[in-house]
N, C-alpha and C positions, 0 to 999 in steps of 0.2 A: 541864836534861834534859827532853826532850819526853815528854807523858804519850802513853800507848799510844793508837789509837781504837780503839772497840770496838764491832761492827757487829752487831746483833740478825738474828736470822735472819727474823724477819718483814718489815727490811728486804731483806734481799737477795729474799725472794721479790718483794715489790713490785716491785723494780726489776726483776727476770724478767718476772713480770706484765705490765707497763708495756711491755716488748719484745716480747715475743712479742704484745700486742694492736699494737700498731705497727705490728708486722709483717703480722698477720692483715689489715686494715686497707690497705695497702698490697698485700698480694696481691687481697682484693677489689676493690678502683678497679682495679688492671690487668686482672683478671677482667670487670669490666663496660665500660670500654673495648675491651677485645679482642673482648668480645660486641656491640658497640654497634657495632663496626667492622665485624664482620663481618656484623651485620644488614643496617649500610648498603648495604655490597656485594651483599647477596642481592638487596636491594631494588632495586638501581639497575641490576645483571642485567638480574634479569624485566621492569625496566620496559620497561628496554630491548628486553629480547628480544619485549615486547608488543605495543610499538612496531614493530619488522622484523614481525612478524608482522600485522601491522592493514594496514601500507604492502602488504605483498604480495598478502593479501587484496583490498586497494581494487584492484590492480593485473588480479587474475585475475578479479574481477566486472566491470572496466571490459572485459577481453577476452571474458567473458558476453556483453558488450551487443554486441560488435564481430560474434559469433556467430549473436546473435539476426537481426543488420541483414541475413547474409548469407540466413540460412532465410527471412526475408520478400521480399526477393526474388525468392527459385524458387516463394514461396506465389503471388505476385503477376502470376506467367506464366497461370494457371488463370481463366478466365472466372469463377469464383464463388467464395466462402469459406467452409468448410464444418466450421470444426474452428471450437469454442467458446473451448478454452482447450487449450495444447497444452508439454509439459514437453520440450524440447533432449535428446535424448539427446547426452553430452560423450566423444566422442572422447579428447579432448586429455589427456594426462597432467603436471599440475602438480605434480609430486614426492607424497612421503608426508607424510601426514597432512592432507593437504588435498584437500578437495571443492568443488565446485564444480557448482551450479543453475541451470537459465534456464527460466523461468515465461514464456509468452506468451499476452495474454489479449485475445479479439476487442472491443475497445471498441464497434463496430458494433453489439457484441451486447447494448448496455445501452440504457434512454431517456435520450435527452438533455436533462437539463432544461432546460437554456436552450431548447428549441422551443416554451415554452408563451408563449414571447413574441416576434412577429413583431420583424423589423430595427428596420420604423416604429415600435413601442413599443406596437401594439396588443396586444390576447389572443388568443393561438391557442385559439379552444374547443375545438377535438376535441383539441389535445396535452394541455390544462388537465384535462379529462375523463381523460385518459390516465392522467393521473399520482395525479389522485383513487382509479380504482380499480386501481392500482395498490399506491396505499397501502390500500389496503381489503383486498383480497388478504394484506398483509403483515401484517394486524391495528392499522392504525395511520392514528390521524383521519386523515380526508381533508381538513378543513379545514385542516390543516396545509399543504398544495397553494396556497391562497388567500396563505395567509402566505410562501411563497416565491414566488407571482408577483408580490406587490409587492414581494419585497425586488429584484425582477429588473427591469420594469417601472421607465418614467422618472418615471413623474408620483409627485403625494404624495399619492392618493387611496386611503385605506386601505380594503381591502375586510372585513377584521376588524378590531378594537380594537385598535391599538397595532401594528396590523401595517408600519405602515410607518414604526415607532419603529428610530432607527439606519439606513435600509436603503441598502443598495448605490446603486439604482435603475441597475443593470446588469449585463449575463451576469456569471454568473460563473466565472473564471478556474480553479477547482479545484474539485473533489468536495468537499476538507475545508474549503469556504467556508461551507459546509450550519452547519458548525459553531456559527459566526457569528449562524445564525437562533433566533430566539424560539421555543422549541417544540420545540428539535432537542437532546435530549439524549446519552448515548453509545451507549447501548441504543438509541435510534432510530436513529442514525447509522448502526451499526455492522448495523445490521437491514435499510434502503436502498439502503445503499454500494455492496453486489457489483453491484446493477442499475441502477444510475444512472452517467451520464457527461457531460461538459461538450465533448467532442470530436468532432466532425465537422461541418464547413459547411453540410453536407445537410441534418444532425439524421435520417439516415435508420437505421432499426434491418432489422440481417439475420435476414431470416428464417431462413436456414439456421444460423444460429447463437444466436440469441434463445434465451433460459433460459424455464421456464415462467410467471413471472408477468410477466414484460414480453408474452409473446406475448397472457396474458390483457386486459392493459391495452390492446390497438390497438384494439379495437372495444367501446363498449358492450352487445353484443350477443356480443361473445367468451366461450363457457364456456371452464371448464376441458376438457371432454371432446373439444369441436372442438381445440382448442388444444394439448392433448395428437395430437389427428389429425395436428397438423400436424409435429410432433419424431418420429411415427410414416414419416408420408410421407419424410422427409429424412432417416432414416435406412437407407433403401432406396434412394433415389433424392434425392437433394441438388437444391432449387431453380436452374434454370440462368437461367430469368427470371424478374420480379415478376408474370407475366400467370399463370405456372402455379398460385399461389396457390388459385385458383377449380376446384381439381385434387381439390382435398381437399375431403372429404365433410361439409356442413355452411360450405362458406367460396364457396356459388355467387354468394351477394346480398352478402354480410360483403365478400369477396375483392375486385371493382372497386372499393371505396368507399377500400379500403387502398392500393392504386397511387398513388406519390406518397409516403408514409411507409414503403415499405420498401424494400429491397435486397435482392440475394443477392449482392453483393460488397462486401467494404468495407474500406477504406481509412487506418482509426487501429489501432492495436495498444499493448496496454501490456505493459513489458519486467518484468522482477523477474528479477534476475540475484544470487546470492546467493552465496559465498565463503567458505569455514571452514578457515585455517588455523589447524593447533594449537590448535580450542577458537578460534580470534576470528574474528569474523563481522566482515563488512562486504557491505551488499548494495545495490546499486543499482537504483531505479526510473525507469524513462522511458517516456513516452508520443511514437511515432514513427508519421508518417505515411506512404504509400506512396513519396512520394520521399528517405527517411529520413530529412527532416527532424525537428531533435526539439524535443517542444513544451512536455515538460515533463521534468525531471531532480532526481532528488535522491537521495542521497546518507546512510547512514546505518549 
């Protein structure tokens, strides 16, 4: 005869216990999978979706640039150039939520560093001077000028200590090569930059578009007050040749000596063409010559 079992109630709750956390347990893993999954999806969405929007973006700044080529152009029919820096009003409508910017900026209208050093590899002293007080004007050593003509400059004859530690010993190629130099920190950089440029064959600077401290810098003998005469003059009447210079009151002995270093038409332009769809930017820079070739492009 088989004896009875006999089962305590604190066993049967255990084994309740025991199921229902199994259970419990088993709803959470499928809780954190199903959340895990659906993370994934949100995430692989937006990427996406940041992705089509970045592409479209790159797309409507490249048609920026296509925009800009055509307004230089009709600028380029006008015997002289008279606009400094000039914003595209955009026709065009590229759907909702997206805008679309074109910056165009007279390169003419900056100094060119690379003119403080002749082809043959000599020094230009009057651009050298130039660029001195220039930097004087901005609050910032002028011998720092010495240290970028021999980074420019073929020979290894340093004109300051260490100045021609590392150096190029040739034009250079970009604005942000400045970087590069001994002495050129970001604050300096960033203090320089808008009036300095590496683009034009001529190295010639427009007067009708020339900012106030480049116009200070063409003559050591340039105030500010003449100098201001002259942003006075061309805003009534725009420079139609470089003879007219001597027009302006204070620039009768200054004005002949400048013939030769200036323009009233000119020739490089920089583009910034910029794109925001949905919150993502992407915006294109290029530097384009009168026959719109481009000389410099990038991309960001």
């Amino acid at each position: 005869m088989k004896k009875p079992v006999h089962c305590s109630l604190f066993t049967v709750h255990n084994q309740r216990g025991s199921a229902l956390l199994i259970t419990l347990l088993i709803i959470i893993i499928l809780t954190s999978l199903t959340v895990e999954f659906a993370y994934d999806v949100y995430i692989s969405t937006g990427a996406l979706s940041n992705w089509a929007n970045a592409q479209r973006a790159s797309l409507i700044a490249k048609s920026g640039q296509t925009l800009s080529s055509k307004n230089l152009m009709s600028v380029q029919k006008h015997p002289y150039t008279y606009a400094t820096e000039v914003n595209l009003p955009i026709e065009e409508k590229f759907g909702p939520d997206t805008n679309l910017t074109v910056n165009i900026e007279d390169e003419n209208s900056k100094f060119n560093i690379n003119s403080i050093i002749f082809p043959n590899g000599l020094t230009n002293e009057n651009a050298l001077s130039s660029l001195k007080k220039l930097f004087e004007y901005l609050n910032i050593n002028p011998s720092l000028a010495l240290t970028i003509a021999d980074w420019i400059d073929p020979d290894r004859e340093p004109r300051l200590r260490d100045s021609e530690y590392r150096a190029k010993n040739s034009e250079l190629w970009s604005v942000d090569e400045l970087k590069l130099i001994n002495g050129i920190d970001k604050k300096t950089f960033e203090t320089i930059r808008p009036f300095i440029t590496v683009y034009g064959e001529d190295k010639k600077i427009n007067i009708n578009t020339a900012k106030l401290p480049v116009l200070i810098s063409l003559h050591k003998d340039m105030t500010e007050t003449i100098a201001k005469r002259i942003i006075d003059y061309r805003e009534s009447m725009p420079f139609e040749e470089e003879a007219q210079i001597v027009r302006v009151s204070g620039l009768e002995t200054i004005g002949p000596l400048l013939l030769g270093r200036i323009t009233v038409k000119s020739s490089y332009f920089r583009v910034i063409s910029t794109a925001i769809v949905n919150e993502i930017t992407r915006s294109i820079e290029s530097v384009l010559d009168t026959s719109m070739k481009v000389l410099y492009w990038r991309e960001g």
